[in-house]
N, C-alpha and C positions, 0 to 999 in steps of 0.2 A: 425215634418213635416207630409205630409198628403200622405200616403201610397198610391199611384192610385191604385196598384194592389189588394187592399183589399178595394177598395173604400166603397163597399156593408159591409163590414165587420166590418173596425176597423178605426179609425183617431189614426198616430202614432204621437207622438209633445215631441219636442227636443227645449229650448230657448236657444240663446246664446245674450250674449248683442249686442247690436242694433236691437234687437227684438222688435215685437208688446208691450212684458211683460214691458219696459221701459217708455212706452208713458203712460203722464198724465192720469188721468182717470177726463172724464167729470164731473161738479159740478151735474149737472142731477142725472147719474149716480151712482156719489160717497155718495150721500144723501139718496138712496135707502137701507129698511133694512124689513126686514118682521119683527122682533122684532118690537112692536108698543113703547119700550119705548126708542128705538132709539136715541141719540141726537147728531146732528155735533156741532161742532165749528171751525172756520175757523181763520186760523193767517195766517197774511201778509208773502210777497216773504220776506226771509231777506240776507241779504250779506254774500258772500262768498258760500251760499248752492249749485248750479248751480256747483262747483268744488266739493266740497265736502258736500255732501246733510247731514250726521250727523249730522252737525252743527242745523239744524231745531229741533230737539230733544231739546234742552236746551233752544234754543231761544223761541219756541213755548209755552215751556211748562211755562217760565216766564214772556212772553205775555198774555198765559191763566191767570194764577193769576191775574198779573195784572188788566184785563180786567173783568173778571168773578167772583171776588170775592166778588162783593156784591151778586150777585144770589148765588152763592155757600152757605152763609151765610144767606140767605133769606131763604134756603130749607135745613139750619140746617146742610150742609156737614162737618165733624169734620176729616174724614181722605182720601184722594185724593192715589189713587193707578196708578203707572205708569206699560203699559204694552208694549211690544214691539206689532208690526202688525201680524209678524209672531206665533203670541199663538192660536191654537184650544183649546178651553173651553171642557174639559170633567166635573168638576166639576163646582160648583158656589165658586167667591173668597169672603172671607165673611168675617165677623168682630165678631163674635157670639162667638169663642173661642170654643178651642179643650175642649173637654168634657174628654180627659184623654191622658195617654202618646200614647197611640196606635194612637193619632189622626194626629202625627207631627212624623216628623226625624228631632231629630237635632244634628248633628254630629260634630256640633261647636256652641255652644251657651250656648245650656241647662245651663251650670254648670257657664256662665259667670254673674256675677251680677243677681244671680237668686232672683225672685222677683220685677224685675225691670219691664215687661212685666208679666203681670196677670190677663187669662191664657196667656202663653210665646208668643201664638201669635196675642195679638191683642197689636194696636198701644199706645202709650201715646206719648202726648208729650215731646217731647228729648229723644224719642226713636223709633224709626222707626223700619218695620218687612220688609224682604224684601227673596227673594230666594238667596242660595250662588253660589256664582261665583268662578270659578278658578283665580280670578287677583292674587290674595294674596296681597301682598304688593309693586305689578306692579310700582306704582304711583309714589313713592320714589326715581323712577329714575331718575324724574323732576327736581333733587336737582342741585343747591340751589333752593327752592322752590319760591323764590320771584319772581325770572323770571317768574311766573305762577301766583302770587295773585299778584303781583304787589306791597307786604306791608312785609318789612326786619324784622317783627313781627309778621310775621303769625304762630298762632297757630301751624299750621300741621308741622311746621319744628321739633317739640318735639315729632312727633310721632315714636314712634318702630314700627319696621318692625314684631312685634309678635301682637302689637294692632293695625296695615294697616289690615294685617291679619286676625283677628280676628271680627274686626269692620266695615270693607268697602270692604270686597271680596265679594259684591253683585252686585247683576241685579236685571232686572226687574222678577218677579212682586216686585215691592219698594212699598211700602206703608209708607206714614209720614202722619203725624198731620200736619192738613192744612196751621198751623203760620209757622213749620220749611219749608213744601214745600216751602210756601212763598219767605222765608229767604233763604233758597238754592238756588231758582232758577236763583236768582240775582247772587249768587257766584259760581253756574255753567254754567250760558251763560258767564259770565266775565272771566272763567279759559278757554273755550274750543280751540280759538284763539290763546294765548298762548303755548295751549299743541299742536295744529298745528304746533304752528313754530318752536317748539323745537324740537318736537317726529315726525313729519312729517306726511301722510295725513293713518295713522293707526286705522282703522276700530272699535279701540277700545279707541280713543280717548276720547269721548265723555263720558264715562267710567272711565276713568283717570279724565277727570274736574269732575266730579261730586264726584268722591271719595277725591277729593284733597281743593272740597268747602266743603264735610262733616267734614274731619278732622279741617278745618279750622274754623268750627261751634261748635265743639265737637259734635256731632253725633254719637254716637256709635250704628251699626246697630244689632237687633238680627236677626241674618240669621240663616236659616231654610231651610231645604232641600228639602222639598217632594212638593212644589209647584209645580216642573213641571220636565219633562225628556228631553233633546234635544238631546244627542247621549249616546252613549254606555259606560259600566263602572261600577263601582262598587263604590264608594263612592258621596259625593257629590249633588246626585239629587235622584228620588223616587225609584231609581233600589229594595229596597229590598220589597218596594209593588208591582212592576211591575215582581222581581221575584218571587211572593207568586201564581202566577199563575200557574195552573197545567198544564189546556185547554181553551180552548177558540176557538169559531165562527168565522172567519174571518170575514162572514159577517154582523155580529150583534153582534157585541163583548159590552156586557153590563157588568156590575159591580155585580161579584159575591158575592152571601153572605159572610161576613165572612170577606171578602176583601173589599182594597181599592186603588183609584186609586191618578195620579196627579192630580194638578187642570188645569191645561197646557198641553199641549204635542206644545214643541217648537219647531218649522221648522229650525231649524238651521244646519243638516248635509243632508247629500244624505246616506238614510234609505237603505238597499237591505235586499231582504230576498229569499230564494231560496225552493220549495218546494217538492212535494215528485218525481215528472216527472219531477226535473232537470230544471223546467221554473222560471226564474228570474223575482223578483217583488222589483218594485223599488217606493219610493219619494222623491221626489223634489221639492222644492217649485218653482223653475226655471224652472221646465218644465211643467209647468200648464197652458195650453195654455191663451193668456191674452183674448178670446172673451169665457171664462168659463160659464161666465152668461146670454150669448147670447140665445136665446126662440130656436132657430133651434141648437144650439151645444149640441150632446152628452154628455150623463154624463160618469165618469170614469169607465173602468172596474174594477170589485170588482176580488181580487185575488182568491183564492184557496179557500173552505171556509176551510180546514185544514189547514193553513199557517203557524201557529201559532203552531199548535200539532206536524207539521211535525220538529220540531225544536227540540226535546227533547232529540236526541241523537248529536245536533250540539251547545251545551254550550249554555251559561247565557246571551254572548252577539248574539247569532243568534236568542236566544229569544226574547230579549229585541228591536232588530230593526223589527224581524215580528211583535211584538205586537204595534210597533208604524204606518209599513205599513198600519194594519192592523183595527187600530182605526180612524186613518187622511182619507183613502181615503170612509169609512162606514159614519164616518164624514160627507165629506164634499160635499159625494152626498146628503145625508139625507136633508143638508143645500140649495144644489141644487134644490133638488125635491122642497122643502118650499116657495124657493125666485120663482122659476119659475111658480111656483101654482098663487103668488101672482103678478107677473111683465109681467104674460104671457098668456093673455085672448085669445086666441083663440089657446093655448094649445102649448106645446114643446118638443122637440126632450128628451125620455123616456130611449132610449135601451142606454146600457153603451158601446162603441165603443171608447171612449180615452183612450188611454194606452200610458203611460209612459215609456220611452226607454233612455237608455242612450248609445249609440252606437257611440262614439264621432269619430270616422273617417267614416263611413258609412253611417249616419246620417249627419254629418256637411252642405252637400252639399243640405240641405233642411232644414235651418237655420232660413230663412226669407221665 
């Protein structure tokens, strides 16, 4: 919300849904990118999204195929990577292969079918690389699984709950070989309906079909760890590179020698980090106000530039969310400054005056 009494000072911004952040973003708009090698693709409204918008995920992505597959194959594309919206890029995601073990976490994979992926992370066909997820073997709970494919011979009814496990506790970043994306996307827009009506309208639906058209493919995924961080923890995602930090800039946190980083940093929790004068630093992907891009809106205040140092006597995990604070909003001015250079000729609002609050009773009543 927009603080009057700090008018001159600071814009505070709090979303709750029915907020501005909900409303469609113009074609105009949405086609805009300072990156020159840019490219949209547009898929049609399809049924049922308007209730449950996940549904576009599967359907989109096997309309693209459909649609895009001779261009795809005209400019020689051999492997198609799915990302969610919410990923800041600190890395490049690539295909070039880990140059050794220090290049990759894999905390489940490495020792499975090794040699089947060579090096472990780039894709082959009928084998896809993707980041691990905590489903495990979620999927399973479909069962009987026909209710879902629809076919009392489906493959994935023979799968153990040690090779769900094993083989499809992934997300995005997915990377497959363009023939399987193909082939899946048929059998994951055709399961996610299904998983609707059984499991109900659960955020991780789209999740479940897609792990329930792999097994039904045979699919087995090598999942890998270090793609990206979304919260806090210890196994699982890049924590033991993101613990290799000693210090760090808040405000220019770049990639120290010696070190390395995720390729992602995923928007998926509400970040906090607190620093040495007791002032709280938060993000949120939900409180970023939706006119971000706007030529007259402020850019974000940048935190502490010790944020990140002041954490060294508050554990692994009050590291690990400063250094995410502390990467996303250095980010995503950087990104700001760039777009506005480019979208914004007669020049735009410089000083960093939004800040992020999460004040949920004191705040509420300045929502819209």
């Amino acid at each position: 919300c927009h603080d009057k009494k700090a008018e001159d000072v600071v814009h505070r911004h709090q979303t709750f849904p029915a907020g501005d952040n909900d409303k469609l973003v113009p074609m105009e708009l949405l086609n805009r990118s300072y990156n020159e090698n840019f490219g949209l693709f547009v898929t049609p409204q399809f049924e049922g999204a308007i209730d449950f918008p996940w549904i576009n995920k599967p359907s989109s992505i096997k309309y693209f195929m459909e649609h895009a597959r001779p261009e795809l194959d005209r400019l020689g594309e051999t492997v198609i990577a799915i990302l969610d919206p919410d990923f800041i890029f600190l890395e490049p995601l690539t295909q070039t292969g880990a140059q050794s073990d220090k290049d990759v976490i894999a905390s489940r994979g490495a020792d499975l079918f090794p040699g089947v992926n060579d090096p472990i992370d780039v894709v082959v066909k009928g084998r896809p690389v993707a980041q691990r997820y905590g489903l495990e073997a979620g999927w399973l709970k479909f069962k009987p699984l026909e209710q879902i494919t629809g076919n009392p011979n489906s493959p994935s009814k023979e799968w153990t709950a040690k090779e769900a496990s094993h083989y499809t506790s992934v997300g995005p970043p997915l990377m497959l070989h363009i023939d399987d994306i193909a082939e899946l996307s048929v059998h994951w827009e055709r399961n996610m309906r299904p998983v609707l009506r059984v499991g109900g309208p659960d955020i991780l639906a789209d999740m479940w079909a897609y792990s329930i058209g792999a097994a039904d493919l045979g699919l087995k995924h090598t999942q890998l760890d270090h793609y990206m961080i979304s919260t806090w923890g210890s196994r699982g995602q890049a924590y033991p590179w993101v613990g290799a930090y000693e210090s760090l800039e808040c405000n220019n946190p770049v990639k120290q020698p010696g070190l390395r980083r995720p390729t992602f940093i995923h928007l998926a929790s509400n970040f906090k980090a607190v620093d040495s004068a007791a002032k709280e630093w938060m993000f949120h992907k939900g409180h970023v106000p939706a006119n971000i891009l706007d030529c007259d809106m402020p850019l974000i205040v940048q935190p502490s530039n010790d944020l990140f140092n002041d954490q060294k006597q508050n554990g692994m995990k009050a590291k690990q969310k400063a250094w995410v604070v502390c990467h996303t909003i250095s980010t995503l001015n950087r990104m700001l400054k760039d777009y506005k250079k480019k979208f914004c000729p007669s020049g735009y609002e410089k000083r960093n005056l939004v800040l992020l609050l999460q004040r949920k009773t004191k705040d509420r009543g300045c929502s819209r």
